[in-house]
C-alpha positions in Angstrom: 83.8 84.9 120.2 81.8 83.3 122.8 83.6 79.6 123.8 86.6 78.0 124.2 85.8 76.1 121.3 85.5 79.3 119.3 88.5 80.4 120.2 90.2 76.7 119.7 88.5 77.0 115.6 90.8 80.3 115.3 93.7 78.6 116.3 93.0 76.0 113.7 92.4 78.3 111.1 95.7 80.2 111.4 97.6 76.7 110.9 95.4 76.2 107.9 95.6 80.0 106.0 99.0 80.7 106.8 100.7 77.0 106.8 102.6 77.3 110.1 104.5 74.5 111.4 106.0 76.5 114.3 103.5 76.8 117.1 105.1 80.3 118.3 104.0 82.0 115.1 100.2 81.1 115.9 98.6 83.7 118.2 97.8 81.0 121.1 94.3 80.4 122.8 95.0 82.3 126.1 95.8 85.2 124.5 93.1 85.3 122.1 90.5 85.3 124.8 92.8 87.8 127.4 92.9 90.2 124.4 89.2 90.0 124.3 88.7 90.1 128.0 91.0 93.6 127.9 89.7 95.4 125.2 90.7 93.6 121.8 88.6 92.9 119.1 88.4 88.9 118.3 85.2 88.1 115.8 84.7 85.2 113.8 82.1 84.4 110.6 80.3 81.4 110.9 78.6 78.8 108.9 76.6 76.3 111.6 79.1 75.6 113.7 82.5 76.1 111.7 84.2 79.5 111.8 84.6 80.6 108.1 86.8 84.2 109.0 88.1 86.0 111.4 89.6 89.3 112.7 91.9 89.8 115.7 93.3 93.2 117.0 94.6 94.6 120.5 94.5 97.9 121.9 97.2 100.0 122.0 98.8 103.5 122.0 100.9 105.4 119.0 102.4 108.6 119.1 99.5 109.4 121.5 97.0 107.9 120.2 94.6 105.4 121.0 94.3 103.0 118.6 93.5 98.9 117.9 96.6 97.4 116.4 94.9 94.3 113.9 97.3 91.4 114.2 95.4 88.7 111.5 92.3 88.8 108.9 91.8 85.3 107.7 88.9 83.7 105.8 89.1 80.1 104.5 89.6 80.0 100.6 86.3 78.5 99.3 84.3 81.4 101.3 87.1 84.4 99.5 85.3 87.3 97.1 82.0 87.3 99.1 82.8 90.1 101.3 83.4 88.2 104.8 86.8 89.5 105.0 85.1 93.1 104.5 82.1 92.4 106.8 84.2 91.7 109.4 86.6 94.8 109.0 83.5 96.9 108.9 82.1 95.2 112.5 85.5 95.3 113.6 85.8 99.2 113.1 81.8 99.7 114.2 83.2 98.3 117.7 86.2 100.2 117.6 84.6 103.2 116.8 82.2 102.5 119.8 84.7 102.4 122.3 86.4 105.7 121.5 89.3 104.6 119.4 91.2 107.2 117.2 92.1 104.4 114.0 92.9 101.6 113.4 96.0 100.0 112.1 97.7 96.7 111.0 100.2 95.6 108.0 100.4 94.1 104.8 102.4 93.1 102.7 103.1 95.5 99.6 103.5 92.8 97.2 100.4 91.5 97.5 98.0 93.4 95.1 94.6 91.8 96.2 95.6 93.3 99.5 96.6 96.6 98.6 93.6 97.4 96.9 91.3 96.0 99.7 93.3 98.1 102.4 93.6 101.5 100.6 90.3 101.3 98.0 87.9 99.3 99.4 88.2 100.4 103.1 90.1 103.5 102.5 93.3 102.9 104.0 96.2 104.9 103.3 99.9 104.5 104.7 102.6 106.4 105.7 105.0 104.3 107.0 107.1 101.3 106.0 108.8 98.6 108.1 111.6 96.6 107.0 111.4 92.7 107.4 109.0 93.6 110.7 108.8 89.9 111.4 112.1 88.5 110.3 111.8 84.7 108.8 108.6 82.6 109.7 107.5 79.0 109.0 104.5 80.4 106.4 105.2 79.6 103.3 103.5 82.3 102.0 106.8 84.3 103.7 109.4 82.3 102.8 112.1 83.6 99.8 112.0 87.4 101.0 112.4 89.3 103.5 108.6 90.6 105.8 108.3 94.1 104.9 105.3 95.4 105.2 103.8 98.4 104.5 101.9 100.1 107.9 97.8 100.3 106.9 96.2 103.5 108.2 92.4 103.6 108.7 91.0 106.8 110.6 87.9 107.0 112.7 85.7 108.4 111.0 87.2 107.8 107.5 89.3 109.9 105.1 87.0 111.6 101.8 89.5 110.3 99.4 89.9 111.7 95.8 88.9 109.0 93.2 92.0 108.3 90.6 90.0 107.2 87.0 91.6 103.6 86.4 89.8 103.0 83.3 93.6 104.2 81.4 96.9 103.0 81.8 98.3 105.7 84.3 100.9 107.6 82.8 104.0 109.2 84.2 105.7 109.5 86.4 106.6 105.9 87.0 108.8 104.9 89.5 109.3 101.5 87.8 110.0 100.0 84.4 109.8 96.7 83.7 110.2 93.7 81.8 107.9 90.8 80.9 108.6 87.2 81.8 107.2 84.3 80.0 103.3 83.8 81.0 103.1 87.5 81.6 105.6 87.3 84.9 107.6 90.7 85.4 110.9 91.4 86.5 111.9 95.0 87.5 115.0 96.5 86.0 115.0 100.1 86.6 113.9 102.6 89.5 113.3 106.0 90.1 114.1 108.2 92.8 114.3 111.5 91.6 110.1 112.6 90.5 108.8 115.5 92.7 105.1 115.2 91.2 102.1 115.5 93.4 100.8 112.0 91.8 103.6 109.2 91.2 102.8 105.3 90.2 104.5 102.6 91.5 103.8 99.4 89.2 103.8 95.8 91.6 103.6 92.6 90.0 99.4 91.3 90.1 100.2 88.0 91.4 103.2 88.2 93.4 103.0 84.4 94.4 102.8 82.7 91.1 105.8 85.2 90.5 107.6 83.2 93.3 107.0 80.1 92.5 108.8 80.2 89.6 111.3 83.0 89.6 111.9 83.5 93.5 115.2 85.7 92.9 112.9 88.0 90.9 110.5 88.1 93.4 113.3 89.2 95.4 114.4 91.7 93.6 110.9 93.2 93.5 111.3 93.5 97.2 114.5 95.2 98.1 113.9 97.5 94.9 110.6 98.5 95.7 111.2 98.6 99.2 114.2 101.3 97.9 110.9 103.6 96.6 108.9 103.2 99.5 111.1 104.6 102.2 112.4 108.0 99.6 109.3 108.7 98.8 107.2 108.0 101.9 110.3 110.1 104.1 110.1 112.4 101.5 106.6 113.8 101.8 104.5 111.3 100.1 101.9 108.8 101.2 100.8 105.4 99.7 97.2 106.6 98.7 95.7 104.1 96.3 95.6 101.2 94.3 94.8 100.8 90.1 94.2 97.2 89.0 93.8 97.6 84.9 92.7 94.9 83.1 94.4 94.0 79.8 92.9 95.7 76.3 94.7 97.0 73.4 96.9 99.3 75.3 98.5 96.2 78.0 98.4 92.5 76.8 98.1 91.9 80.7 96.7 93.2 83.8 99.0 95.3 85.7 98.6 96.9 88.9 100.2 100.1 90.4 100.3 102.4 93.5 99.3 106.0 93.8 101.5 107.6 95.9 100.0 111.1 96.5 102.1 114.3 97.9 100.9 114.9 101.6 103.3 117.9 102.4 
């Protein structure tokens, strides 16, 4: 970012993505362009003039470690599935790496499918650590009906050599969910499990979490505080969130589903 007006335009753009009508829940021009000034990472995309994406992370320190917290990736929904989002990951963890940073880390919610297999497959993510409604009740109404947990993205410098999981099946047990279809293909979840001690558990997630909300918000609920349940056993019990599987629907699943590899870390 190189102007005020630059910095105005990413304003803007969290207003527009997110839909806030509080102004305290935008991160505010000063600080975008302090953050900058000491050490953050704030890059926008471009087309001409107009800012298209952007990333925005602050230095920090965790358990030691130095490391750039990233607060918000955004990029405007006509310009989505053409790799800005990832091009400016990649820039942003090229500068990062520059400047002697250790990882980088930000969160997301675990809901979201499109996210999770960005985070953990395309750039290699993995997590460890789950937060419980980190941000309490916002004005986005991408937030609103449950609570902001969010799962904690991990993304070492230099990256992890990750195993590759073959998605081209359904994966099979141990599930740590069963579920039940909705009309239009919507799932509700019925049933946990806390009690598999595999190295390589599933953890099914609804594919479009949203649509899910809009008409069924108490399921969507549900899906939180049950899956949230799984997250904190398993992750406090020696396990990290280690990839995503998207499958598409065939013979074996009239619809796409999408689960979590957890793998065994200790």
């Amino acid at each position: 970012m190189q102007t005020l007006e630059d910095f105005q335009q990413c304003v803007e753009m969290q207003k527009e993505i997110w839909g806030f009508d509080d102004p305290y829940d935008a991160v505010p021009l000063p600080l975008l362009l302090v953050s900058q000034r000491q050490g953050g990472v704030v890059l926008g995309a471009f087309e001409g003039k107009r800012m298209i994406g952007f990333v925005y992370s602050i230095p920090g320190f965790h358990h030691g470690h130095k490391l750039q917290w990233s607060h918000m990736l955004a990029v405007r929904p006509e310009y989505r599935n053409t790799d800005i989002g990832y091009q400016l990951k990649i820039d942003q963890y090229k500068m990062s790496q520059r400047t002697g940073y250790e990882y980088i880390e930000w969160t997301y919610d675990p809901l979201e499918s499109k996210n999770a297999y960005f985070n953990l497959n395309k750039l290699g993510c993995i997590a460890r650590e789950y937060e419980v409604n980190i941000y309490g009740e916002t004005s986005s109404p991408l937030h609103k009906g449950t609570p902001t947990d969010r799962l904690i993205a991990h993304w070492p410098i230099p990256p992890l050599h990750k195993q590759t999981y073959d998605s081209k099946n359904l994966p099979t047990p141990p599930a740590l969910v069963t579920r039940t279809k909705f009309n239009d293909g919507l799932l509700f979840i019925e049933e946990i499990n806390l009690n598999s001690n595999e190295d390589w558990l599933f953890v099914e997630i609804p594919t479009d979490i949203q649509a899910l909300k809009s008409k069924f918000p108490d399921a969507a609920l549900q899906w939180r505080l049950r899956t949230r349940e799984i997250f904190l056993h398993y992750l406090e019990n020696g396990y990290e969130t280690y990839s995503f599987v998207f499958h598409r629907k065939d013979a074996q699943s009239p619809s796409d589903q999408s689960f979590y590899v957890l793998k065994r870390s200790r």
